[in-house]
VEXTORBA-467948 format. One record per residue (C-alpha): residue number from 1; chain; residue in three letters; x, y, z. Coordinates in steps of 0.25 Angstrom, whole numbers, plus 2048, in hexadecimal, padded with zeros to 3 digits. Layout:
+-----+--------+--------+-----+-----+-----+
: num : chaine : residu :   X :   Y :   Z :
+-----+--------+--------+-----+-----+-----+
: NUM :      A :    ala :   X :   Y :   Z :
...
+-----+--------+--------+-----+-----+-----+
This chain:
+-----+--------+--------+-----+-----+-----+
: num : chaine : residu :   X :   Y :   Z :
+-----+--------+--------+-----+-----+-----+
:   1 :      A :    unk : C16 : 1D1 : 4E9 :
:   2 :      A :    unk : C11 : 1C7 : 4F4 :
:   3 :      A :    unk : C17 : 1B9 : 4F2 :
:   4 :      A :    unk : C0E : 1AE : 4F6 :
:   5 :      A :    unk : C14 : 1A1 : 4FD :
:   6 :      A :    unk : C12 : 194 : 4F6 :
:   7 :      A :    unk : C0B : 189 : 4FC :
:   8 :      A :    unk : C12 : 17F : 502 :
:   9 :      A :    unk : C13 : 172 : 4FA :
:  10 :      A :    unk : C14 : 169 : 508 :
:  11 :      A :    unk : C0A : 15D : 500 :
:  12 :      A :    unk : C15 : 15C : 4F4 :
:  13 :      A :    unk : C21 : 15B : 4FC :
:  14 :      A :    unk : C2B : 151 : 4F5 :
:  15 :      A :    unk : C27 : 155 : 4E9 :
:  16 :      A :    unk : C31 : 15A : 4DD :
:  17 :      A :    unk : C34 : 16A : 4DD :
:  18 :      A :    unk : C2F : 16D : 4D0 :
:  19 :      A :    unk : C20 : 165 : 4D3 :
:  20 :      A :    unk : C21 : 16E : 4DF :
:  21 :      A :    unk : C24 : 17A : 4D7 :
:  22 :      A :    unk : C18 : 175 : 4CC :
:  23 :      A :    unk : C0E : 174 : 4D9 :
:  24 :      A :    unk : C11 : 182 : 4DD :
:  25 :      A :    unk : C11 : 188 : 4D1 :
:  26 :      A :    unk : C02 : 181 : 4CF :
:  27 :      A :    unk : BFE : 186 : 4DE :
:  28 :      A :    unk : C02 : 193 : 4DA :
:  29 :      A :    unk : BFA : 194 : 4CD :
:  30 :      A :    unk : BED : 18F : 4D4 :
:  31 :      A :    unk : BEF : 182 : 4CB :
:  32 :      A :    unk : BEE : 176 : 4D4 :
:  33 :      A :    unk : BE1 : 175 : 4D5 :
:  34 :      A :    unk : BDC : 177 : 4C8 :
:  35 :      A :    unk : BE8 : 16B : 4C4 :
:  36 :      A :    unk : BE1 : 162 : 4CF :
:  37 :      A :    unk : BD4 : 164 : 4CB :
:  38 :      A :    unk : BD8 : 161 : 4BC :
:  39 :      A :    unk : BDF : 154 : 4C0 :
:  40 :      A :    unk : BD4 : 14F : 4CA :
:  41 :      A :    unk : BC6 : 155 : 4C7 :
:  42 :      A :    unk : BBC : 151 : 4D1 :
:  43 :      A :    unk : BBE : 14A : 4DF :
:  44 :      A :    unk : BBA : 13D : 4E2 :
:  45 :      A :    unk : BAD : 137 : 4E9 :
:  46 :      A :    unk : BB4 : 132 : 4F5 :
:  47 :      A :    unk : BAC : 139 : 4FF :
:  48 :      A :    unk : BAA : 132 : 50C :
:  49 :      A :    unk : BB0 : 127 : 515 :
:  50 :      A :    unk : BA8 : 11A : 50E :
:  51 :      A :    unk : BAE : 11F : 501 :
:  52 :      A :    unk : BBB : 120 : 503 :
:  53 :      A :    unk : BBB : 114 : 50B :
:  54 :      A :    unk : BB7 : 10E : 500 :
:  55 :      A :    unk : BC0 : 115 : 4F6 :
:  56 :      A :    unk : BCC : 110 : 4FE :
:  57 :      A :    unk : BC8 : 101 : 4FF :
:  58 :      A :    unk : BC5 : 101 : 4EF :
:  59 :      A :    unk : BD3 : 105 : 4EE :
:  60 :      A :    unk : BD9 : 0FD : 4F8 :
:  61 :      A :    unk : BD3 : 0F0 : 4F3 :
:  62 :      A :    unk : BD9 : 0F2 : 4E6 :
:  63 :      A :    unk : BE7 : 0F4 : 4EA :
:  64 :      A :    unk : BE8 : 0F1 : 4FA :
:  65 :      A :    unk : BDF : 0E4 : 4FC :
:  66 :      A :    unk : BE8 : 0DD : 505 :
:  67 :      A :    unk : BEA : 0E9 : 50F :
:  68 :      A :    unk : BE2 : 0EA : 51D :
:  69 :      A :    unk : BD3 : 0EF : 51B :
:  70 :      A :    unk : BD1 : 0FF : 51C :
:  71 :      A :    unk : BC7 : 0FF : 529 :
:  72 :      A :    unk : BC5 : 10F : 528 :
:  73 :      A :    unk : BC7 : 119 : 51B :
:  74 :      A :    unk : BC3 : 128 : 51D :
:  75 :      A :    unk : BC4 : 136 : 51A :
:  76 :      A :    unk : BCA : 13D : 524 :
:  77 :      A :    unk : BC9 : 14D : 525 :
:  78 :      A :    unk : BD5 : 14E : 52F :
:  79 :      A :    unk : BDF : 147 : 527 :
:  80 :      A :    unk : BE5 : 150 : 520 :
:  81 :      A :    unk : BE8 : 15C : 52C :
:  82 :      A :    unk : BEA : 152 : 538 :
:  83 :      A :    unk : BF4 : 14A : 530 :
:  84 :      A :    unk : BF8 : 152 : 525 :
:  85 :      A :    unk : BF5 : 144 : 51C :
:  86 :      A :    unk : BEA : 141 : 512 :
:  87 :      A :    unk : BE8 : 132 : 517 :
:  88 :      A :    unk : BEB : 129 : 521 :
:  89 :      A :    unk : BEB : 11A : 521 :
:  90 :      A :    unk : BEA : 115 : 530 :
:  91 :      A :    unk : BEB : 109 : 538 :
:  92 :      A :    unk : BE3 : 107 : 544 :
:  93 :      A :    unk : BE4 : 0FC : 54C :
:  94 :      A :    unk : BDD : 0F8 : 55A :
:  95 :      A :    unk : BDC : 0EC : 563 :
:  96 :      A :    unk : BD0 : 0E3 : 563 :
:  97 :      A :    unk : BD0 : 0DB : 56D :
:  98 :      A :    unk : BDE : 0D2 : 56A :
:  99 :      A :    unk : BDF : 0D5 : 55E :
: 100 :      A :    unk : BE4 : 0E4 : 556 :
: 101 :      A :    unk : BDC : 0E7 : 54B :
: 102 :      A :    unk : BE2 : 0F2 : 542 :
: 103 :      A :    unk : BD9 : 0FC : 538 :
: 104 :      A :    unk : BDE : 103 : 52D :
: 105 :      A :    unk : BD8 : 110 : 528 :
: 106 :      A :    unk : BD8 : 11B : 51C :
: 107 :      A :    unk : BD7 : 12A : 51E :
: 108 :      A :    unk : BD6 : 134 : 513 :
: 109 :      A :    unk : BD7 : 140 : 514 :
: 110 :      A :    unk : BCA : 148 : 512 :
: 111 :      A :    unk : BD0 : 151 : 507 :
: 112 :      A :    unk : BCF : 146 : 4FD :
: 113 :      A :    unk : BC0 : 147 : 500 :
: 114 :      A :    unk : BC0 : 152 : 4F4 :
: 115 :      A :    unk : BCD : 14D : 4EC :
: 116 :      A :    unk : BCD : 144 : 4DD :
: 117 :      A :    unk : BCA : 137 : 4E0 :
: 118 :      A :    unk : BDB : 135 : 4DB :
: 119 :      A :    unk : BDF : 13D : 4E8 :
: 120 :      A :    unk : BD7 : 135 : 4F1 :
: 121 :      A :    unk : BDC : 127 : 4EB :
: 122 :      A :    unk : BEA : 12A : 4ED :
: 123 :      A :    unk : BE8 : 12E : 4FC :
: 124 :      A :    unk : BE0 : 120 : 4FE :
: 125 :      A :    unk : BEC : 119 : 4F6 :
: 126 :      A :    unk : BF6 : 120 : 4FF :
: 127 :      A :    unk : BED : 11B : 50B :
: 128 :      A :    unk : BEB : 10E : 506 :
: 129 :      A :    unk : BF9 : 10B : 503 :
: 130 :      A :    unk : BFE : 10E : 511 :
: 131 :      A :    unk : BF5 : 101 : 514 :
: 132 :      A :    unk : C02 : 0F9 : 50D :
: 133 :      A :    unk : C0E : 102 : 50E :
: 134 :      A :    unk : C0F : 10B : 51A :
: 135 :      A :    unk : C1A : 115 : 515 :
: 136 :      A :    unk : C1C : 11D : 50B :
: 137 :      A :    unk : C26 : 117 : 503 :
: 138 :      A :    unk : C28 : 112 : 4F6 :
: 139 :      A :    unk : C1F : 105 : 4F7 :
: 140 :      A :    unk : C12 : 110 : 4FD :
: 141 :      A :    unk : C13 : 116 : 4EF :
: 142 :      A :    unk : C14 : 10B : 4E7 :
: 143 :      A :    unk : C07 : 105 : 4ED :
: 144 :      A :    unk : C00 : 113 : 4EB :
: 145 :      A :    unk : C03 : 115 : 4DE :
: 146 :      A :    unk : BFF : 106 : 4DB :
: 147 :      A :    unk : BF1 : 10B : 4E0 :
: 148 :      A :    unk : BF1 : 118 : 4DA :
: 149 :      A :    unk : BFB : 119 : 4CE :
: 150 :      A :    unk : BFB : 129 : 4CF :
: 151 :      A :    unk : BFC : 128 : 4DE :
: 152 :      A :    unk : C09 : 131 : 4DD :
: 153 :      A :    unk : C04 : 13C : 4D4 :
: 154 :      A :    unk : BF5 : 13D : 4DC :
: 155 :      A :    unk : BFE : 13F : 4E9 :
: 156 :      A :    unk : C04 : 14A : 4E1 :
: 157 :      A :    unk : BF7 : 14F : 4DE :
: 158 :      A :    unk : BF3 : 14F : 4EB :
: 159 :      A :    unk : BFD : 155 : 4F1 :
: 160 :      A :    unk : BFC : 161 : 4E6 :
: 161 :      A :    unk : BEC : 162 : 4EA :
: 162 :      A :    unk : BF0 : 162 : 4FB :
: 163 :      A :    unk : BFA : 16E : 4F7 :
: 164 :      A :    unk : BEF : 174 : 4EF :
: 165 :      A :    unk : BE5 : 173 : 4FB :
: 166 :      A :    unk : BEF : 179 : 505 :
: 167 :      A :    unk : BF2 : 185 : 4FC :
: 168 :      A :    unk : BE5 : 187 : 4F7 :
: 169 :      A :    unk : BDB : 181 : 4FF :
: 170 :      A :    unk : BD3 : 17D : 4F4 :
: 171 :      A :    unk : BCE : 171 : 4F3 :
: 172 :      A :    unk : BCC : 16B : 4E8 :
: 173 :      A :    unk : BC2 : 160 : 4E6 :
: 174 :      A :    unk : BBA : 165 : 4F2 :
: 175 :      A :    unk : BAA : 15E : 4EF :
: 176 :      A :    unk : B9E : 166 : 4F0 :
: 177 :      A :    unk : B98 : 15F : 4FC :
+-----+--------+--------+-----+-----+-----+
């Protein structure tokens, strides 16, 4: 009998042994994706630039008002293997003429192109709350989950679906385009 190697759990690291063991045990079955889909059943309609512009702004005026405007908010499809992230927020700043003007700019990866609307919120909220906190500390999560109240448990959903997509392949909420 040919044993077969588990995949890796890299995305869930940190996580308690018996939620890994949970995971695997569902990767194993061929359950994850049938337990994502039930959970969130249809993507969102954020499909291009304007509308994710858009998307972000609506959420940073209701919770982030008073940080610097956004000048550039996109898909990028070279996020997530260049950088192994799945968004950056980005601070560019240039002299013009005596004065340095700075920009500040989103990227999402474009995986959440085909993801629930839930998925794609908490990587604009984690995007969108670097604007006011720069590390990741206890004060970071506290303004995510002020923006999104399940900010934690999505993340964990996320990372399940990312492990998913590396053992499997499968994507899935890819649109019919």
């Amino acid at each position: 009998m040919k044993l077969v190697a588990a995949p890796a759990l890299r995305y869930l690291n940190g996580y308690p042994a018996d939620t890994l063991a949970q995971v695997q045990h569902m990767l194993a079955e061929g359950r994850v994706g049938d337990w994502l889909t039930r959970r969130h059943p249809q993507a969102h309609g954020v499909r291009t630039d304007k509308v994710l512009y858009d998307y972000v702004q609506d959420i940073k005026s209701d919770y982030l008002r008073s940080t610097e405007p956004l000048s550039k908010v996109a898909f990028d499809s070279k996020l997530h293997v260049v950088k192994n992230a799945l968004g950056t927020h980005t601070t560019v700043s240039r002299v013009q003429g005596s004065k340095l003007k700075s920009k500040r700019e989103i990227r999402v990866a474009s995986l959440f192109k085909d993801t629930p609307e839930p998925f794609l919120k908490m990587i604009v909220v984690h995007e969108l709350a670097h604007l006011r906190e720069r590390e990741h500390d206890k004060a970071f999560y506290q303004l995510c989950t002020h923006m999104e109240p399940a900010y934690h448990q999505l993340e964990f959903e996320v990372r399940i679906y990312l492990t998913h997509l590396e053992a499997t392949g499968e994507r899935l909420w890819a649109a019919a385009d």
